[in-house]
C-alpha positions as CSV (number, residue, x, y, z in Angstrom):
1,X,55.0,2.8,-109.0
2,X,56.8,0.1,-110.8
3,X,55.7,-1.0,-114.0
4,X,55.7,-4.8,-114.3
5,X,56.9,-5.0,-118.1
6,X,59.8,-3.2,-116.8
7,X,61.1,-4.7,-114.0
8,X,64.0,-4.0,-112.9
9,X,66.5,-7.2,-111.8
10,X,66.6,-6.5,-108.0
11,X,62.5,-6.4,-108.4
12,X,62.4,-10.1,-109.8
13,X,65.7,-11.5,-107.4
14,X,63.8,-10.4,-104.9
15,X,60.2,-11.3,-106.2
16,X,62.0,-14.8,-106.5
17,X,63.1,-14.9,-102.8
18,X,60.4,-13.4,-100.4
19,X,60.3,-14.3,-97.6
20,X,63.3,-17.2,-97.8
21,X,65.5,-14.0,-97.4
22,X,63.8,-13.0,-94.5
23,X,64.7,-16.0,-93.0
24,X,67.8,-16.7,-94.4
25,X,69.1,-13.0,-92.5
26,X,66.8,-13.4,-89.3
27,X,69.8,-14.1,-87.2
28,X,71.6,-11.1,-87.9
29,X,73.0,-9.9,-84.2
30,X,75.0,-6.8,-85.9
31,X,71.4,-5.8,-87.6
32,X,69.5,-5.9,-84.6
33,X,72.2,-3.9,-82.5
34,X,71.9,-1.3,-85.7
35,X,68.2,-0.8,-84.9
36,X,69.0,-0.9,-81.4
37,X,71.4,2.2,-81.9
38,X,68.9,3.7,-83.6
39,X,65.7,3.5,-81.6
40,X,68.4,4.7,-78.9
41,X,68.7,8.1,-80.8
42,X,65.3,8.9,-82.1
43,X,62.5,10.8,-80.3
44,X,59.1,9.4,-79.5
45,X,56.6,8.8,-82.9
46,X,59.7,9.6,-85.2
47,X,59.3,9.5,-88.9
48,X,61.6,7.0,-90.5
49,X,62.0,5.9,-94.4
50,X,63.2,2.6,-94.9
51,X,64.7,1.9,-98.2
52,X,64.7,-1.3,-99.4
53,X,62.1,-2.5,-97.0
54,X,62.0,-6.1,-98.3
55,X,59.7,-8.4,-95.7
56,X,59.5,-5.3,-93.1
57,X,61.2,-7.6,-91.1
58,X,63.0,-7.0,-89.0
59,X,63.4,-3.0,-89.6
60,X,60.6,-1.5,-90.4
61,X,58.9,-3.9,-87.7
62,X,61.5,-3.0,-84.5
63,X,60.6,0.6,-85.6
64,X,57.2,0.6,-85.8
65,X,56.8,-1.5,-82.5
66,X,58.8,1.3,-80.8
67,X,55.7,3.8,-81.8
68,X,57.9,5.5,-85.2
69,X,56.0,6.1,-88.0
70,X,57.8,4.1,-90.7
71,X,57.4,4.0,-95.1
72,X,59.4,1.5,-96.3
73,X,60.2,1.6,-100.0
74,X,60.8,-1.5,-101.8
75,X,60.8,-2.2,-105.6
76,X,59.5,-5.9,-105.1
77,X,55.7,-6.4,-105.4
78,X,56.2,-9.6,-103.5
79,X,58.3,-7.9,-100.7
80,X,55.9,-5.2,-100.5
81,X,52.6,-7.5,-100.4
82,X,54.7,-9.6,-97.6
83,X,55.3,-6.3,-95.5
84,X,51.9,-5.2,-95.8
85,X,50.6,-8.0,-94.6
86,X,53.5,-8.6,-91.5
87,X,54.2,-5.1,-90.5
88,X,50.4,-3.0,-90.6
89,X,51.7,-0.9,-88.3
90,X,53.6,0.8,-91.3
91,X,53.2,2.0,-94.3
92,X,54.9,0.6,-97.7
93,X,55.2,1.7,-101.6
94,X,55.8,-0.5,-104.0
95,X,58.4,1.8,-106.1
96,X,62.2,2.8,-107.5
97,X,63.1,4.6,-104.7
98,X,65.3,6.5,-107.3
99,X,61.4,8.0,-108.5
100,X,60.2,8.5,-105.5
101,X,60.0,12.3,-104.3
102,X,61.6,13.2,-101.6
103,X,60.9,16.5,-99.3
104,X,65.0,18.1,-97.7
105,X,64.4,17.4,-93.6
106,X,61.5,15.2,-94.1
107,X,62.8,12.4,-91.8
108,X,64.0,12.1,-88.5
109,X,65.8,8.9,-89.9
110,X,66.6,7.3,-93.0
111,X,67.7,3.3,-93.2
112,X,69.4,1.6,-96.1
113,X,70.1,-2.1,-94.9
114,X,71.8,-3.7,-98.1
115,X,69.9,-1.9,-100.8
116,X,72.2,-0.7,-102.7
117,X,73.7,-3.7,-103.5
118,X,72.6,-3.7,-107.3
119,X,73.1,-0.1,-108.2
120,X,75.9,1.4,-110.1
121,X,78.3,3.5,-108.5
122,X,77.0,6.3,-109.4
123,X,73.3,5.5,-109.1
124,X,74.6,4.9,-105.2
125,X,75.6,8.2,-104.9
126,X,73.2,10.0,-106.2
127,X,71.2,8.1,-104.3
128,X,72.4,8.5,-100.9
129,X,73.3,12.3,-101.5
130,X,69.3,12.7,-102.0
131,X,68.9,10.7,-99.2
132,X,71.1,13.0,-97.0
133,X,68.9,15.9,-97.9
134,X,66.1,14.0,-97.2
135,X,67.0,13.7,-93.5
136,X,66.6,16.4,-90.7
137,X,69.5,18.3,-89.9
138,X,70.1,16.5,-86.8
139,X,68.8,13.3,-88.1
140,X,70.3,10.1,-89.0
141,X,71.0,7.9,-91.5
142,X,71.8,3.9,-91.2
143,X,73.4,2.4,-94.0
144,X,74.6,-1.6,-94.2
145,X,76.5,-2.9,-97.2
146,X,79.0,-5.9,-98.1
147,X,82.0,-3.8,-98.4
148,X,83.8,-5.2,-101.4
149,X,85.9,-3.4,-104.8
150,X,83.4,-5.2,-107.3
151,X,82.1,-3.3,-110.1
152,X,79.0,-5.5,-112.2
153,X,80.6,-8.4,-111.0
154,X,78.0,-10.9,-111.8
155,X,77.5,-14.0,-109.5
156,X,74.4,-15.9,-107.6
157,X,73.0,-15.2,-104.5
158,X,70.3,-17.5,-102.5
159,X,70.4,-19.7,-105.9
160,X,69.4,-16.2,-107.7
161,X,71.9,-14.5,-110.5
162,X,72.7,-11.2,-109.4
163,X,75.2,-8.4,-110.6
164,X,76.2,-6.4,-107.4
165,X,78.5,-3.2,-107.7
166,X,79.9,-2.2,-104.4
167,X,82.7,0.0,-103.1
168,X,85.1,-0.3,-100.1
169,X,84.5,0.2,-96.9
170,X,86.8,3.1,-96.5
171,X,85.2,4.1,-100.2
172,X,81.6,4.2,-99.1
173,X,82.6,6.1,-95.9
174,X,83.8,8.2,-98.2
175,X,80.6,8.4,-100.2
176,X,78.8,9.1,-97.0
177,X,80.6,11.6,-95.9
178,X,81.0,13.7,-98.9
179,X,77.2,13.5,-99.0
180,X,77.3,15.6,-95.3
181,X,76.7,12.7,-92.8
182,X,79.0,12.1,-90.0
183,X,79.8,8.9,-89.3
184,X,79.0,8.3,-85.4
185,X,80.2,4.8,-85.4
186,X,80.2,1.9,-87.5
187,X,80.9,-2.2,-87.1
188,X,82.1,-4.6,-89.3
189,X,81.1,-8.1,-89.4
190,X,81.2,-11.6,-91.0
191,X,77.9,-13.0,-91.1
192,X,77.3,-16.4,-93.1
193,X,73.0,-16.1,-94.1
194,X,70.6,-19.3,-92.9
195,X,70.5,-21.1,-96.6
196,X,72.0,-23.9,-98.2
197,X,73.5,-21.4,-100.9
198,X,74.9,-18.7,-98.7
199,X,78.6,-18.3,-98.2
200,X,80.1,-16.3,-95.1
201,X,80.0,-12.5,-96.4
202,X,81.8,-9.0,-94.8
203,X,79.0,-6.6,-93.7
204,X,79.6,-3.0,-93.1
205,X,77.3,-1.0,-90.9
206,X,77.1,2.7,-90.7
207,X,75.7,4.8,-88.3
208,X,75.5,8.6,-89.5
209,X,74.2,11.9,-88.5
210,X,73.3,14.7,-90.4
211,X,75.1,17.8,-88.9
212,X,74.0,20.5,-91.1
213,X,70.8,21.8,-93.0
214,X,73.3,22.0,-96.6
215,X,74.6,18.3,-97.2
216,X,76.8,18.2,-100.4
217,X,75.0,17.3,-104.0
């Protein structure tokens, strides 16, 4: 669990926003065709882990509607008391999903929809290599990002101070792939979030398969 004396910045940005960033990303077409994609390739009463789980909306909700049993990890108390109460058709921790133990094949799909965001490099890495074992062989992983060369490049968001680290998109295709995914298909957009704040920002969606049972890392 998290502890509250040590939160860590994404925890209070997004303790800040609740469900303003629901709202301010509700009209995401390219998000909702992801989740279509998905719920396209996944089997009846699938087990999915969403990271970054935020509101539950609109992931772990489309998912759990379809009949997939869904735990979204978020590390956002408010998030997580927000999903509880919107989505009770799934289950969610209130956690660093960095900490949280994860079994190799134990889900049929894995989604990280622009959590990364506020890692470092490496910490995304890391990250999505463990994630990678942590899906089936066979299974998939869906993975949206803002594409962009920025390393700790500090700047606001929704009226929030934030310092986001991301790589290219050919960079975290990269990443992806040298984690053992294959990447089925992916979309880029420009989507401009519902807030007075928001500027227009490139998205990068990622649609990935895990081929084998031995992804690198």
């Amino acid at each position: 669990m998290v502890d509250g004396n040590h939160r860590s910045p994404a925890a209070a940005v997004f303790d800040a926003l609740g469900s303003e960033y629901e709202k301010a990303f509700a009209g995401s077409a390219a998000h909702r065709a992801s989740l279509d994609w998905l719920l396209a390739q996944l089997g009846p009463g699938s087990r999915v882990l969403d990271v970054g789980s935020g509101t539950g909306r609109p992931t772990a909700a489309t998912l759990a509607a379809a009949g997939h049993r869904v735990l979204g990890v978020d590390v956002s108390p408010v998030m997580v008391e927000i999903a509880s109460r919107q989505v009770p058709g799934a289950e969610f921790r209130c956690a660093d999903i960095h900490e949280v133990p994860l079994e190799d094949g134990a889900f049929d799909a894995v989604c990280v929809y622009f959590a990364l965001l506020q890692m470092s490099r490496a910490q995304q890495t890391r990250l999505l290599n463990r994630l990678a074992r942590a899906v089936r062989p066979g299974g998939f992983l869906v993975l949206a990002t803002v594409p962009l060369d920025v390393e700790e490049f500090d700047g606001v968001f929704m009226g929030q101070d934030v310092r986001v680290t991301s790589f290219t998109a050919q960079d975290v295709a990269a990443v992806v792939r040298g984690a053992g995914l294959t990447v089925v298909s992916e979309r880029s957009v420009m989507f401009t979030p519902t807030h007075p704040d928001a500027r227009p920002e490139p998205q990068l969606f990622l649609h990935c398969r895990r081929e084998s049972a031995e992804p690198a890392g």
